[in-house]
C-alpha positions as CSV (number, residue, x, y, z in Angstrom):
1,X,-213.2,109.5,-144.5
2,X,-215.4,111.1,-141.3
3,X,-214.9,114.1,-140.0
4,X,-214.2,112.3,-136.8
5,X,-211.4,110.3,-138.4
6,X,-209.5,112.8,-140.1
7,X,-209.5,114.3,-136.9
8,X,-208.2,111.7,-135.2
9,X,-205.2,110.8,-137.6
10,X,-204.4,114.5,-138.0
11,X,-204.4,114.7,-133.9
12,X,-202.2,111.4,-134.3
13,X,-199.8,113.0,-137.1
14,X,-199.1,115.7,-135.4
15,X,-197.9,113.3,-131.9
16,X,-196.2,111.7,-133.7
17,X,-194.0,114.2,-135.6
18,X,-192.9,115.8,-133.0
19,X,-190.0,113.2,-132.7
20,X,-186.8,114.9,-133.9
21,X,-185.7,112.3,-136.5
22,X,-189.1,111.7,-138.0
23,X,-188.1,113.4,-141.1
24,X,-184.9,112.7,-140.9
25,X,-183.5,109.7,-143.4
26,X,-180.6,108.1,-140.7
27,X,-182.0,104.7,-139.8
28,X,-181.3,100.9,-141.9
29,X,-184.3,99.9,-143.2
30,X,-184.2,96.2,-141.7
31,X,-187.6,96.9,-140.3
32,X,-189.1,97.9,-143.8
33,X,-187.1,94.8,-144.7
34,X,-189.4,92.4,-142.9
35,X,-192.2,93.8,-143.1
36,X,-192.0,94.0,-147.0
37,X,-190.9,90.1,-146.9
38,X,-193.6,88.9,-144.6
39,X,-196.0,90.2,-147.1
40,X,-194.1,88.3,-149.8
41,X,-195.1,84.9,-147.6
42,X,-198.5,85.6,-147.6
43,X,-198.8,85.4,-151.1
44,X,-198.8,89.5,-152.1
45,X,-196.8,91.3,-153.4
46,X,-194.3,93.0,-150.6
47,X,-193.1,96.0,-152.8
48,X,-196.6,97.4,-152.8
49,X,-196.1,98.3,-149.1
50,X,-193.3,101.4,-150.3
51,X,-196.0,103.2,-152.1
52,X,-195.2,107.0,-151.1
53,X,-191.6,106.4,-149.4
54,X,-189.7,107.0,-152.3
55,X,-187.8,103.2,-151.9
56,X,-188.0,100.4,-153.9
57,X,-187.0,96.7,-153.1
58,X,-183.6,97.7,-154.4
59,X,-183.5,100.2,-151.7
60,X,-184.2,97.9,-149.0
61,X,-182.2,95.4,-150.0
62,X,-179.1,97.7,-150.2
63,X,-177.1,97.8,-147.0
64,X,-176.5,101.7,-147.8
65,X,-179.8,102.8,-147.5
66,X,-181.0,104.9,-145.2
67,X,-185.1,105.5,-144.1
68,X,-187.0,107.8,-142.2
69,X,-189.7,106.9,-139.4
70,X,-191.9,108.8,-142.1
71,X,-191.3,106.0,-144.5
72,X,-191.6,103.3,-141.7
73,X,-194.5,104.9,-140.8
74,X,-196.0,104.8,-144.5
75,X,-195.0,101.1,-144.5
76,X,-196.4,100.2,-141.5
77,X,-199.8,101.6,-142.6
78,X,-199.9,100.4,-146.4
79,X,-199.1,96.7,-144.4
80,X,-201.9,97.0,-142.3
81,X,-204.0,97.5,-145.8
82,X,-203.0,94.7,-147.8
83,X,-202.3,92.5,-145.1
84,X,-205.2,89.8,-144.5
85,X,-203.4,88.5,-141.6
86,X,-204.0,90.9,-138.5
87,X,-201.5,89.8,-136.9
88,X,-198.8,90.7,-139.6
89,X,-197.0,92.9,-136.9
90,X,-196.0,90.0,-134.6
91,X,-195.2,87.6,-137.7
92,X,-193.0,90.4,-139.3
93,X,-191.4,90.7,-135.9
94,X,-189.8,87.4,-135.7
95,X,-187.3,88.1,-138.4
96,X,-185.6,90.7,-136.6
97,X,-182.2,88.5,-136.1
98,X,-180.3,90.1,-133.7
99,X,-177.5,90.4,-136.7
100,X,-179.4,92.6,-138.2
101,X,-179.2,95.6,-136.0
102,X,-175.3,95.9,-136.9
103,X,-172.9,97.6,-134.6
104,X,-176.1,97.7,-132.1
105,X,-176.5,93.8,-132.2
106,X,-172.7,92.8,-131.9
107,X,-172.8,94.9,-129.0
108,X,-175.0,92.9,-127.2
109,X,-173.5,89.4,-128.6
110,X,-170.3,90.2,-126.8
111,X,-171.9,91.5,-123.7
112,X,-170.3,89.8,-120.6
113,X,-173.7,89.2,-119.2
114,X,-177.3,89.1,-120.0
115,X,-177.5,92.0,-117.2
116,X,-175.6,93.9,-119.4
117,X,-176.7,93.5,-122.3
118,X,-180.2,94.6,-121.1
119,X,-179.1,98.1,-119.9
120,X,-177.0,98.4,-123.1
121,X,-179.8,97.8,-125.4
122,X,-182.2,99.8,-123.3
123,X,-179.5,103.0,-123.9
124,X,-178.5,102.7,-127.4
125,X,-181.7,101.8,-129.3
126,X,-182.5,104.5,-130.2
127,X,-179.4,104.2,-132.9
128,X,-181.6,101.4,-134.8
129,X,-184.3,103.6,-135.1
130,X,-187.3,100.9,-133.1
131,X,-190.7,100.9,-133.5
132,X,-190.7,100.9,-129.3
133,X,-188.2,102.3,-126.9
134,X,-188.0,101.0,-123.6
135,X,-186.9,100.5,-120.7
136,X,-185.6,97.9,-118.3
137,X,-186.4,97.6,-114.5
138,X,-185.2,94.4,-111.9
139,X,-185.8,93.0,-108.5
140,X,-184.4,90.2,-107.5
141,X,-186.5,87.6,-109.2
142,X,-187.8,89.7,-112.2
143,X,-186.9,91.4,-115.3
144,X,-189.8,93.8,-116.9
145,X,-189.5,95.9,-119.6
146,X,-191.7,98.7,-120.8
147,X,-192.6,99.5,-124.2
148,X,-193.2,103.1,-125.8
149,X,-193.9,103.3,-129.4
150,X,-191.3,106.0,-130.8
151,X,-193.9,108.0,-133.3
152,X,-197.3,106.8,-132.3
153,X,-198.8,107.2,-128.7
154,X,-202.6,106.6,-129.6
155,X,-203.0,103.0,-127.8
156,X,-206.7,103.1,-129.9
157,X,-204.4,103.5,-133.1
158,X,-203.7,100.2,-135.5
159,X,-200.4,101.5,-136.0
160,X,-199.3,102.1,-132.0
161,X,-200.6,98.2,-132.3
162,X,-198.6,97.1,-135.1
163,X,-195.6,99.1,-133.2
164,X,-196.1,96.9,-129.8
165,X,-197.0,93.2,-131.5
166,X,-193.4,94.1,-134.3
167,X,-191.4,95.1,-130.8
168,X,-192.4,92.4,-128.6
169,X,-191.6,89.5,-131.6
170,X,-188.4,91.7,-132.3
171,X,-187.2,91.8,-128.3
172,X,-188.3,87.7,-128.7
173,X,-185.9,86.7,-131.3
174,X,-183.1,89.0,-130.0
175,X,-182.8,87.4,-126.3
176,X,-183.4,83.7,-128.0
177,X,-180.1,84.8,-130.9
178,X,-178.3,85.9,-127.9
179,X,-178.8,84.5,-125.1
180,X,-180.9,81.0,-124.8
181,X,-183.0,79.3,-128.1
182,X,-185.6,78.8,-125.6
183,X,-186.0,81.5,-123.9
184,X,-189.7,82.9,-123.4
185,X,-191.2,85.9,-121.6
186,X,-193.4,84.8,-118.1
187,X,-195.6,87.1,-119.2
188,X,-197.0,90.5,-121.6
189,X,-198.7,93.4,-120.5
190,X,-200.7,95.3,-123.5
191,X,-201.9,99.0,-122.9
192,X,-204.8,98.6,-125.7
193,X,-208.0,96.8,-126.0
194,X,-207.7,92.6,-127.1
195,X,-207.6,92.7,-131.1
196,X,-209.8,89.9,-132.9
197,X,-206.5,88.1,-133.2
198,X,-205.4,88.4,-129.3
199,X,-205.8,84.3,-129.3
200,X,-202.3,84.5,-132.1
201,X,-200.6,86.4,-128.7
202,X,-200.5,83.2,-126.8
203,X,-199.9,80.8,-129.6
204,X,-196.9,82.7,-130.6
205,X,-195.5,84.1,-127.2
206,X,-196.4,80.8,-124.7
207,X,-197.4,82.9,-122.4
208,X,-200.0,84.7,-120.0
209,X,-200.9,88.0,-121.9
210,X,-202.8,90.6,-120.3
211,X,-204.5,93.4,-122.1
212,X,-206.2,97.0,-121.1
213,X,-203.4,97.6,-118.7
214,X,-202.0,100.7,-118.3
215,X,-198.6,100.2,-120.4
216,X,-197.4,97.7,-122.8
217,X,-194.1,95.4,-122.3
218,X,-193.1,92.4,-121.0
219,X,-191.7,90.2,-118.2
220,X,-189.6,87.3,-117.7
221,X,-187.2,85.8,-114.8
222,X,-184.2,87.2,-114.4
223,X,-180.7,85.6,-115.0
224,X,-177.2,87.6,-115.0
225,X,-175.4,84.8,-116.6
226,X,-172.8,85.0,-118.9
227,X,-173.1,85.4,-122.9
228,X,-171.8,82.7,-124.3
229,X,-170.2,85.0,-127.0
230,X,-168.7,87.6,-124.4
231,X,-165.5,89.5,-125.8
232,X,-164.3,92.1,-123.7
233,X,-162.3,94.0,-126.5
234,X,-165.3,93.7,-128.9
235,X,-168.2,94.9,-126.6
236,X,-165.9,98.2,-126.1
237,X,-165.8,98.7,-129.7
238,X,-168.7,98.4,-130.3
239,X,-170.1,100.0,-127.9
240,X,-168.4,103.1,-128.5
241,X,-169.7,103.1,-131.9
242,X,-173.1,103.1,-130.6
243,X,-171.8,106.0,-128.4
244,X,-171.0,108.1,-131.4
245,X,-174.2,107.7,-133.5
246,X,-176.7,107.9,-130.8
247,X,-174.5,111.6,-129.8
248,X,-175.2,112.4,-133.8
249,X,-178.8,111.4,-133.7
250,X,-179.5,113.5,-130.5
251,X,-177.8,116.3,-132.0
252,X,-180.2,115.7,-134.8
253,X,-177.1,117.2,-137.1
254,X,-176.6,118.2,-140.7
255,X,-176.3,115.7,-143.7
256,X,-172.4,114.8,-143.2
257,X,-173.9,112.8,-140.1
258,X,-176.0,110.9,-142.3
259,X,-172.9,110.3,-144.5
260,X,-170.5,109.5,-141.5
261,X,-172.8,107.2,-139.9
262,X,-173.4,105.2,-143.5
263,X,-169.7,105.0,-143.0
264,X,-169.7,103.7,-139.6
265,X,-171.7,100.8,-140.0
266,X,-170.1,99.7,-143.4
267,X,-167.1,98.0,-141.7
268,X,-164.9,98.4,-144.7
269,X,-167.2,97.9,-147.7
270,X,-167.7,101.8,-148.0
271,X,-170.3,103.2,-150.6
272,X,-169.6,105.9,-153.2
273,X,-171.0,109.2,-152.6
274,X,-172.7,108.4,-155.3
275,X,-174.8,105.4,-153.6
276,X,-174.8,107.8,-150.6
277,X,-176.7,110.4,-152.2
278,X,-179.0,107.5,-153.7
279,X,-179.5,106.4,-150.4
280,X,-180.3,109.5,-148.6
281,X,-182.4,110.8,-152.0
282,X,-179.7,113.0,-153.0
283,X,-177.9,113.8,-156.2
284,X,-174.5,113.5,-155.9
285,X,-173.6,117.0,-156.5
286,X,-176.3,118.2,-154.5
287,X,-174.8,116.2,-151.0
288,X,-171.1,117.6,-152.1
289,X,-172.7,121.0,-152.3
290,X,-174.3,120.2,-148.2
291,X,-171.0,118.5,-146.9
292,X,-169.0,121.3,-148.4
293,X,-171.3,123.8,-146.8
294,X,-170.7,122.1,-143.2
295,X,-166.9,122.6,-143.9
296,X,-166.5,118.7,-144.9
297,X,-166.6,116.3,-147.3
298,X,-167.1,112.8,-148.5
299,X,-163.1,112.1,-148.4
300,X,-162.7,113.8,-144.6
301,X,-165.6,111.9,-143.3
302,X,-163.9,108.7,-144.9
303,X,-160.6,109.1,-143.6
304,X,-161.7,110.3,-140.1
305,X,-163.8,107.4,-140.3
306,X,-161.3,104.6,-141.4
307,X,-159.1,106.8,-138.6
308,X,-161.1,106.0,-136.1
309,X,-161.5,102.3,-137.0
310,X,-157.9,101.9,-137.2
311,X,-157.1,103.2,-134.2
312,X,-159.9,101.0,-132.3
313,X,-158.9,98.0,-133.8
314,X,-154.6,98.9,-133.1
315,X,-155.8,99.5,-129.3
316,X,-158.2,97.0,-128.7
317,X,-157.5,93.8,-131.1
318,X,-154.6,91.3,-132.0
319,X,-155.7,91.6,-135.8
320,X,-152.7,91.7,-138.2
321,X,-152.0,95.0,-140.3
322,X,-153.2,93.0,-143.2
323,X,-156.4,92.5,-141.4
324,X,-157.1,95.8,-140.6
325,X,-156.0,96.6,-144.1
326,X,-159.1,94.7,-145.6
327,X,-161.1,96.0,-143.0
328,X,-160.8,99.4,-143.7
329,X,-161.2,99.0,-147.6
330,X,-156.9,99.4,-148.1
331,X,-156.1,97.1,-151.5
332,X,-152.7,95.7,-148.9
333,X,-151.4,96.5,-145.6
334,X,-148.9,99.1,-147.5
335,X,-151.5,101.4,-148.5
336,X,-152.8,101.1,-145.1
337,X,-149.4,101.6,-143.4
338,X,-148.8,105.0,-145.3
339,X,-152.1,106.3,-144.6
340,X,-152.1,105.6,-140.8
341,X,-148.4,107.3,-140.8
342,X,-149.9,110.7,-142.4
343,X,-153.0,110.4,-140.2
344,X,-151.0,110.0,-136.6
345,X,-147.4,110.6,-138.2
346,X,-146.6,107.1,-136.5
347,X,-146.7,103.6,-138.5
348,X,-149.1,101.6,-137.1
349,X,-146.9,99.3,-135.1
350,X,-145.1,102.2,-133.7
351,X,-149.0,103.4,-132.6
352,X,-149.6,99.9,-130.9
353,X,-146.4,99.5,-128.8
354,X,-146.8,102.8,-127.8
355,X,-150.1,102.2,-127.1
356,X,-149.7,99.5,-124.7
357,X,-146.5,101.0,-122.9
């Protein structure tokens, strides 16, 4: 490598790690996910692109797992080595299903309209751990949205590229899953040069794309319509799940946020701390020795977080005590009954009327 490039990437490195969570392990790897099986339908072989992260396709594939923009960031450039397609960013992109963002993605399903979805995704996404964050502005005709690669601000940089082409694709099939199959943007805006593959842009996107402008996003008419999925009750939950993890990840915290967020997003089917410490490159005894240093451990982070659960779904849902039951992971409503009683020293139909005195 020139002088002049290591340079350069140690200038970029050094950008780019300034970003509190970049060595932090708190995100789902659904990005990694597509990444590794767009490379799979070219014909290579999509494992090859975890060299140096310390996963392996089992670790992807795992709904415990837990990655690092490091490891994305590792990914992203091992892709951009074995890929013969250039435009592997925006191909990988379009299998970001708007179910795969969990908590995040039902959030936006049961907004009560595409206006609010919009400012809901523009505050919380930081909780999935994008490639871009952005933000939304309006006028009375016009929706635009501006795009800022998280962990790499070089626009001259393949991977700031790769960040903007998997974010526009990604933003794509979101508003199509929730709002309208054929929905399209009226037009992009690119902050870097035209690639040798800017002609893909078009095919892909339908649209007027206009590069060496002075930011990257997109724009498209606007329409506060309802979601044809909009629950009230839902949204709230939701939402203030997204509340709580995006507070943890701000206060960039110890490891039992790591652990308690695992457990928020498992809706019921909670991992061992075994698959916890797997997932977060731990041995087991290692992550009891961290949670019992920050005055927890695996069992209070559980029960606060089937608490917490409980509680939303008693306030905010018709759902039977037998439904909550399986929710939470409880064998029968019984075992679910006695728990809430110790936790609130109330049964949990005591809790409800009470609730909605």
């Amino acid at each position: 490598m020139a002088e002049g490039d290591t340079k350069q990437r140690r200038d970029d490195e050094s950008a780019y790690r300034s970003h509190p969570s970049f060595e932090r392990r708190i995100y789902s790897p659904h990005s990694i996910a597509a990444i590794v099986a767009e490379l799979d339908r070219q014909g290579l072989d999509g494992a090859a692109a975890l060299e140096g992260t310390a996963l392996t396709s089992a670790h992807i594939e795992a709904h415990t797992t837990r990655i690092s923009y490091r490891q994305l960031d590792r990914v992203t450039r091992n892709a951009l080595c074995l890929s013969r397609d250039p435009a592997i960013a925006l191909r990988a992109g379009r299998r970001m299903r708007i179910t795969a963002y969990g908590m995040y993605g039902y959030a936006m399903l049961s907004s009560a309209t595409t206006d609010e979805a919009r400012v809901f995704a523009a505050r919380y996404c930081q909780v999935v751990g994008p490639f871009c964050e952005f933000v939304s502005s309006k006028n009375d005709e016009i929706v635009a949205a501006t795009l800022e690669p998280t962990c790499w601000p070089n626009p001259a940089e393949e991977a700031h590229r790769f960040a903007v082409e998997f974010a526009l694709s990604a933003h794509l099939t979101i508003i199509r899953d929730w709002y309208n199959p054929e929905f399209r943007f009226s037009r992009i805006i690119l902050g870097y040069a035209a690639p040798p593959h800017a002609c893909v842009y078009e095919d892909l996107f339908e649209c007027p794309v206009l590069f060496d402008q002075d930011h990257s996003g997109y724009e498209h008419p606007r329409d506060d319509g309802a979601v044809a999925l909009a629950d009230q009750r839902t949204h709230a939950m939701a939402r203030e799940m997204c509340e709580q993890l995006l507070g943890e990840i701000n206060r960039a915290g110890g490891v039992a946020a790591d652990v308690r967020q695992i457990l928020i997003e498992q809706l019921g089917q909670y991992p061992t701390i075994e698959a916890i410490a797997d997932s977060l490159g731990m041995y087991p005894r290692a992550l009891r020795r961290k949670l019992e240093a920050e005055g927890t451990s695996y069992r209070i982070l559980l029960r606060e977080v089937r608490m917490r659960l409980a509680i939303e779904y008693l306030r905010r849902t018709h759902m039977t005590n037998d439904e909550i039951a399986s929710r939470l992971g409880y064998s029968d409503a019984a075992n679910f009954r006695h728990a809430f009683v110790r936790w609130t020293g109330k049964s949990p139909s005591g809790f409800r009327i009470a609730g909605r005195a």
